[in-house]
C-alpha positions in Angstrom: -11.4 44.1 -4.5 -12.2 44.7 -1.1 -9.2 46.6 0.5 -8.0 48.4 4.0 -4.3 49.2 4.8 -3.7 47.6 8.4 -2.2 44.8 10.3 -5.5 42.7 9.6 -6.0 43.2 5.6 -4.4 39.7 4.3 -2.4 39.9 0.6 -3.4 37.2 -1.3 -1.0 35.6 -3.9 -2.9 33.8 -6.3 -2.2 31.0 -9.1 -4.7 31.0 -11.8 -3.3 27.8 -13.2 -2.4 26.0 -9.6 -4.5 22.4 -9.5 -4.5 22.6 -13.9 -7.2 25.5 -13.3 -8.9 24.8 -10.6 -8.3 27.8 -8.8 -9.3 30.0 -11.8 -12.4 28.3 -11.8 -12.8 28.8 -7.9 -11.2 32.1 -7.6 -15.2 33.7 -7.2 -15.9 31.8 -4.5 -13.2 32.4 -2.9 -13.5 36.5 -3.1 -17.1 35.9 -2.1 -16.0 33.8 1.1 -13.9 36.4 2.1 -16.3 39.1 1.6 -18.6 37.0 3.7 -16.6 36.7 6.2 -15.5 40.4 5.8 -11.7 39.9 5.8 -9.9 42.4 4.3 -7.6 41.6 1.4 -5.6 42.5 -1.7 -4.7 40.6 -4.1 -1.8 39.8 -6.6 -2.1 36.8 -9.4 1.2 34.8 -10.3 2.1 35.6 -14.1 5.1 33.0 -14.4 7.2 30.4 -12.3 8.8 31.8 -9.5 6.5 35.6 -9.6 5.3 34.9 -6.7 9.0 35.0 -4.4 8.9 38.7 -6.1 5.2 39.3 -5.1 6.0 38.5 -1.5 9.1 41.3 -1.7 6.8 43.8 -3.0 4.2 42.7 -0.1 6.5 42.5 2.9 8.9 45.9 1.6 5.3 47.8 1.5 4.2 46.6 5.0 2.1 43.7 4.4 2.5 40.9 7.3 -0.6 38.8 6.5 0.3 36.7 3.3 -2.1 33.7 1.7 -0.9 32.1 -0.9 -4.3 30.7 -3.3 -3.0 27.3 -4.7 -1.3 24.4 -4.5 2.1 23.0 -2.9 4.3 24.8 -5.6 2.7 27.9 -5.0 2.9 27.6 -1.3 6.5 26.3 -1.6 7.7 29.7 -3.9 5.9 31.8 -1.5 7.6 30.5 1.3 11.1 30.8 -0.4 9.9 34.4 -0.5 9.3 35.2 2.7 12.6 33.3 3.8 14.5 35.8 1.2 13.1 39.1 1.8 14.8 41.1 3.7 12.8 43.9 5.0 11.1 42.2 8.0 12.3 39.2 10.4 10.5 36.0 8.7 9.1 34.6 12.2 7.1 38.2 11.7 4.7 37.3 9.0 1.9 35.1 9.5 1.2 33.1 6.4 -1.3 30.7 5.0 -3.0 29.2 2.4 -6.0 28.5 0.6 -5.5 24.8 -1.1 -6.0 24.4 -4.1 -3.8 22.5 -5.8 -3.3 18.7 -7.0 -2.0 17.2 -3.6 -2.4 20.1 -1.2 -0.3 18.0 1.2 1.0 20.9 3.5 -2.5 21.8 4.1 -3.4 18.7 5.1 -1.2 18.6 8.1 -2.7 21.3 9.2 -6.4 20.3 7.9 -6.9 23.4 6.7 -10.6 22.9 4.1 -9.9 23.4 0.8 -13.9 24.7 1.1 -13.5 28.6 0.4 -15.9 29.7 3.1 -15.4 26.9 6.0 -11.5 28.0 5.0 -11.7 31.8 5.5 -14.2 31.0 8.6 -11.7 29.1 10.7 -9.1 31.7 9.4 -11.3 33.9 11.9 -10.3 31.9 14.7 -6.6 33.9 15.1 -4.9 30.8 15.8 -1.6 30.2 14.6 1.4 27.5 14.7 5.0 27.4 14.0 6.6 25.7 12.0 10.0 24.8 11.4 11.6 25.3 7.8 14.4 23.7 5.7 17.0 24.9 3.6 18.8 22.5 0.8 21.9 23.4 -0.7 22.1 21.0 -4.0 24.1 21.6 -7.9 22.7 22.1 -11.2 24.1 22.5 -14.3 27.6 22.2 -11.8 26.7 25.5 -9.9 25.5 25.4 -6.5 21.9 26.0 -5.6 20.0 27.0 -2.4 16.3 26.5 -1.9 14.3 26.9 1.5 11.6 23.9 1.8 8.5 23.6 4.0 7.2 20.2 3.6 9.2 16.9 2.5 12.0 16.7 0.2 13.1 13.4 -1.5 16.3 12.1 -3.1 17.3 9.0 -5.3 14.0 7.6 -6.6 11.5 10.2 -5.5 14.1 13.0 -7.6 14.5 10.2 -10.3 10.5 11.4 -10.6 10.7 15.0 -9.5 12.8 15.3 -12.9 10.5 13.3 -14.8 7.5 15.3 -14.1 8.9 18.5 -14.2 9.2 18.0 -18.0 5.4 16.5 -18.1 3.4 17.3 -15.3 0.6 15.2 -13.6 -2.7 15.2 -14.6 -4.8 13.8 -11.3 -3.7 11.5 -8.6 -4.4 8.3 -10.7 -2.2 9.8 -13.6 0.7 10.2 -10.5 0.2 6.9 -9.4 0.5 5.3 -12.9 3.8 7.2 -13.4 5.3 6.6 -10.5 4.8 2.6 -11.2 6.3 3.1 -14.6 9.0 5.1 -14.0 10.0 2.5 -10.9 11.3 0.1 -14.2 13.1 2.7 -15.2 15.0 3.9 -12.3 18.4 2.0 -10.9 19.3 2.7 -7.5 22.9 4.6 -6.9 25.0 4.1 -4.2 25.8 6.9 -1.7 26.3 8.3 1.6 24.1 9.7 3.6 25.5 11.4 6.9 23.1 12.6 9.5 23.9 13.5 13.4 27.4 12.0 13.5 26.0 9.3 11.8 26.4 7.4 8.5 25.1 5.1 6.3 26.6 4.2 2.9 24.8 2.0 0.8 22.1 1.7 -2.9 19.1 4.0 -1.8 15.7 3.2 -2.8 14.8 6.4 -1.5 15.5 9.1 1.2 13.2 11.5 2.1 13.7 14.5 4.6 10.3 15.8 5.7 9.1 18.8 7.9 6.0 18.0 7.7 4.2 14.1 7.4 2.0 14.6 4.1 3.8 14.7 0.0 2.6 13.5 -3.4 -1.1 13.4 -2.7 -1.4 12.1 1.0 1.4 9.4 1.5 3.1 9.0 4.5 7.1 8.8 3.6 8.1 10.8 7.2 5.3 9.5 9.3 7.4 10.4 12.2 7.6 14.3 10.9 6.5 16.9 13.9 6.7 20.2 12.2 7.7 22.3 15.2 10.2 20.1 17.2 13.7 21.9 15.9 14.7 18.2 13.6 13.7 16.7 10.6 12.2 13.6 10.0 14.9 11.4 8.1 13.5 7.9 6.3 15.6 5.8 4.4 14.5 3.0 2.2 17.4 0.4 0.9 17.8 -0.8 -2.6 14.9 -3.9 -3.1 13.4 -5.8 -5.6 10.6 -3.9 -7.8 7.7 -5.9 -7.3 8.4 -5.4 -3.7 8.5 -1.6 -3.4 4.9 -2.1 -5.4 3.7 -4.2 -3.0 4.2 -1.7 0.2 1.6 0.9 -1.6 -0.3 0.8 1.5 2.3 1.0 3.6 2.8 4.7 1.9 -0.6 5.6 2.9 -1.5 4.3 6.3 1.9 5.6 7.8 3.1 1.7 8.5 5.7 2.5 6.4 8.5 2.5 9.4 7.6 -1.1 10.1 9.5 -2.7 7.1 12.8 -3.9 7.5 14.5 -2.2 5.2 13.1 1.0 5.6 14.8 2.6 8.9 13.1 6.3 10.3 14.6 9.0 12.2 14.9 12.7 13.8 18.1 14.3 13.0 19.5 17.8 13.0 22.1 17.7 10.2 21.9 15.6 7.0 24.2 15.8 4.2 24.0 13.1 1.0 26.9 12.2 -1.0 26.7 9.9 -4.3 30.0 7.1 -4.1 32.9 7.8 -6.3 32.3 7.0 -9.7 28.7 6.6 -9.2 26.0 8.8 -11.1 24.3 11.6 -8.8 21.0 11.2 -6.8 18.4 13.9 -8.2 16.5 15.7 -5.1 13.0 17.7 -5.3 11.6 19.7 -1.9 7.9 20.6 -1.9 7.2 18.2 -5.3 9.7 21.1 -7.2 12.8 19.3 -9.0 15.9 20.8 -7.9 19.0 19.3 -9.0 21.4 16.9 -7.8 24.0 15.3 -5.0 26.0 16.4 -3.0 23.2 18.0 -1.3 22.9 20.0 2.8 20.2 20.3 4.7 19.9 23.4 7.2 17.1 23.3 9.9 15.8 26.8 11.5 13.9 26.2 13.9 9.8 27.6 14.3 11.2 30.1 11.4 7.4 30.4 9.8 4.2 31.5 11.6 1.3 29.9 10.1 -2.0 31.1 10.4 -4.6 28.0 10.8 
């Protein structure tokens, strides 16, 4: 482990298990890019769900401004969380990145970071960075209410209806997601609820609602195609309740970022959003960042070019 105590050594986080192994199996190329490339680095491997927010305290108490997080979007969306909790440096003064590798690796690729170790560290070396706006979602589980900071997209009503599913039996590839999210599409029944954004509102059954920071979730589809991470709103798109066999046949539109252009899916930028199941209906499930979180009524909270991300 190749270490030096300054403002350029970068603290890895890394998770051995992130992309069911990959990143176990990668982890010596990656140490050999960056000794390649000579960046210096320490490094700190995730040992459960959720170590890593604790890693980042440790990092940020002790000095450490440079963080990369070595894995997928759940690992990139605890470390975030982290460095939005921590409370010994101003966020905005961390630069942070990853190095993808993961299942989807959707946040890194709005940013087309390589999920090649070496042409990864290499444009590391350019300096550049971006900022990026980040979310905050105030939600209930278990009838207690949650908080949890999200850096990508965040979906309610169907897209939680799955974030529950597979957080009791996770994906195995992109096919395996694509399968499920077929099947589990007969079992889902659209609730009806409010959604309030801007002054704005919009009661009605919800196919889906997604809030996204960023453009990119669940393996490259384009649900906020309208997303600009650094322009102080989120991207708001709301799909109404339609037949089955008809939210099958828009698969394409979910890649090729058409999606907008159906007429019962409307797109937006908006500040303030707050969802609300009806009276006497059941609650819309929400997940941010492909993590299941809990349930309506939920809050999102926008602050504005909050991370620095090094590209």
């Amino acid at each position: 482990m190749h270490v030096r105590e300054d403002n350029h050594t970068w603290h890895l986080i890394v998770n051995p298990k992130a992309g069911r192994g990959k990143v176990q199996k990668i982890w010596p190329d990656i140490e050999s890019a960056l000794q390649a490339c000579n960046i210096p680095y320490s490094v700190k491997f995730t040992e459960y769900a959720g170590h890593a927010v604790r890693l980042v305290d440790d990092i940020v108490l002790r000095g450490g401004r440079n963080i990369m997080g070595v894995g997928g979007d759940g690992t990139n969306h605890d470390i975030i969380n982290g460095i939005m909790q921590q409370t010994w440096a101003p966020p905005a003064s961390i630069r942070y990145t990853l190095m993808p590798g993961g299942t989807g690796n959707d946040w890194a690729r709005m940013y087309e970071i390589p999920a090649d170790p070496l042409a990864r560290m290499r444009k590391l070396l350019s300096g550049a960075t971006a900022w990026q706006d980040i979310g905050q979602i105030e939600y209930v589980k278990n009838g207690e209410t949650g908080s949890r900071y999200f850096v990508n997209v965040a979906g309610l009503a169907y897209d939680g209806f799955i974030g529950e599913k597979l957080s009791k039996n996770p994906v195995k590839n992109k096919a395996d997601y694509l399968f499920r999210v077929a099947q589990y599409l007969f079992e889902y029944e659209p609730s009806k609820a409010l959604l309030e954004f801007d002054g704005q509102s919009v009661e009605n059954r919800f196919y889906t609602i997604n809030i996204g920071l960023c453009k990119y979730s669940a393996g490259g589809m384009q649900l906020v195609p309208q997303a600009i991470a650094d322009d102080g709103l989120f991207a708001l798109t709301y799909a109404l309740s339609m037949p089955k066999l008809e939210v099958l046949l828009q698969t394409a539109r979910f890649y090729n970022g058409s999606l907008l252009q159906h007429p019962k899916v409307t797109g937006v930028q908006a500040r303030e959003i707050q969802v609300n199941h009806a009276p006497g209906m059941p609650p819309l499930l929400i997940e941010a960042d492909g993590e299941y979180l809990g349930q309506t009524p939920v809050k999102f909270t926008l602050f504005e070019k909050a991370l620095q991300v090094a590209l």
